[in-house]
TORTORFI-234303 format. One line per field, with one value per residue (C-alpha): x, y, z; chain. Coordinates in steps of 0.001 Angstrom, whole numbers, plus 500000, padded with zeros to 6 digits. Layout:
BEGIN
px [X ...]
py [Y ...]
pz [Z ...]
unit [A ...]
***
This chain:
BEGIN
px [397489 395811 395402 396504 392829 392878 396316 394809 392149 394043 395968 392702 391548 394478 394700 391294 392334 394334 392721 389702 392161 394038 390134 388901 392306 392494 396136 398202 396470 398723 396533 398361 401358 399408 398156 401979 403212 400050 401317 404437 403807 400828 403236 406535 404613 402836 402789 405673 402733 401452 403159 404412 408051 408718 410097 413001 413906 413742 415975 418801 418352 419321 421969 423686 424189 426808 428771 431530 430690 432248 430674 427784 427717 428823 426676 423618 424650 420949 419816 420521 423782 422073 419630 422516 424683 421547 421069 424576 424203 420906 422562 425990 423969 422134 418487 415573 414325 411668 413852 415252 411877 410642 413748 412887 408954 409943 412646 410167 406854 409227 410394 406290 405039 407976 406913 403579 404219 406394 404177 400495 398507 397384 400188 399775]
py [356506 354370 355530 352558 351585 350866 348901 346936 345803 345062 342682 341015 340704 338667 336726 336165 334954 332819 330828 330647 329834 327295 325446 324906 323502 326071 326233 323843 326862 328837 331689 331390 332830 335424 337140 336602 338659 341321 341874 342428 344904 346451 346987 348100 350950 352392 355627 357067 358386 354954 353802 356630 355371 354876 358506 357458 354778 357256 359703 357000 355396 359051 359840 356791 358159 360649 358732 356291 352681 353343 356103 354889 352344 354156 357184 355126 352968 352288 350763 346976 346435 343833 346673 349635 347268 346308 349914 350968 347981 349122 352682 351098 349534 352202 351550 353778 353246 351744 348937 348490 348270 345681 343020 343288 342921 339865 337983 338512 337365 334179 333130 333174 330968 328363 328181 328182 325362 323478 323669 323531 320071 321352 323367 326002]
pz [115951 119047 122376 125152 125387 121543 121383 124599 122417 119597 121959 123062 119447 118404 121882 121210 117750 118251 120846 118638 115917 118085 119181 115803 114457 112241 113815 110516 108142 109742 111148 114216 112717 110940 114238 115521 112271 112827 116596 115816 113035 115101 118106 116232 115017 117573 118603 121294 123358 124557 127606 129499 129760 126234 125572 127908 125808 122783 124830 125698 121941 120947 122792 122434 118504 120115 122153 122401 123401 126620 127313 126869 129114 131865 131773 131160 134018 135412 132381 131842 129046 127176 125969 125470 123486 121621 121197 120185 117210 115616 115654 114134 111279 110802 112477 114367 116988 115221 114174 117482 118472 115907 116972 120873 120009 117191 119944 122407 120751 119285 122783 123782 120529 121234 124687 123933 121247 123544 126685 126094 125080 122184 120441 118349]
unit [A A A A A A A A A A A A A A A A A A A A A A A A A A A A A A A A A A A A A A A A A A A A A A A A A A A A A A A A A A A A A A A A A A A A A A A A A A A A A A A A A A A A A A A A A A A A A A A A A A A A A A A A A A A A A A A A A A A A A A A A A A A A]
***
């Protein structure tokens, strides 16, 4: 799909975005929120090549589809248990990793655009 290079400018396009967005009060048409839902999407689907530790987290989403709960989180003991129980409850209701990826990219970017509404002078 996109090489690194390309998803780094995709980033800068929508940073870019939404600071232009955010300057010419274009912010209550909600285009803010727009480049928000286009990240997400964007960065849920992106390739397994880009970043070169995300077949690891393929490999542990995997296994943890044959194994007990227990087991789980003590053979994967060097990986936080936050993100394994995460893991085991995507699997339990039936998710890919592509859903497990889209609720860690949509918690994250939400966290971000209430801080960034909270904290800046001119909100977003």
């Amino acid at each position: 799909m996109f090489s690194t290079y390309g998803y780094l400018m995709v980033y800068l396009l929508f940073f870019v975005g939404a600071v232009l967005a955010n300057s010419y009060k274009l912010r209550e048409t909600g285009i803010v929120k727009v480049f928000l839902a286009l990240y997400i999407i964007i960065f849920t689907f992106r390739g397994s090549e880009v970043g070169f530790d995300y077949s690891n987290y393929i490999t542990v989403f995997n296994r943890g589809k044959n194994m007990s709960l227990g087991n789980y989180l003590t053979k994967i003991s060097w990986m936080e248990k936050g993100y394994l129980l995460l893991n085991k409850l995507v699997i339990f209701i039936g998710g890919d990793i592509r859903l497990l990826q889209f609720i860690i990219i949509t918690v994250f970017s939400v966290i971000v655009y209430k801080f960034m509404v909270r904290y800046t002078k001119s909100p977003l």
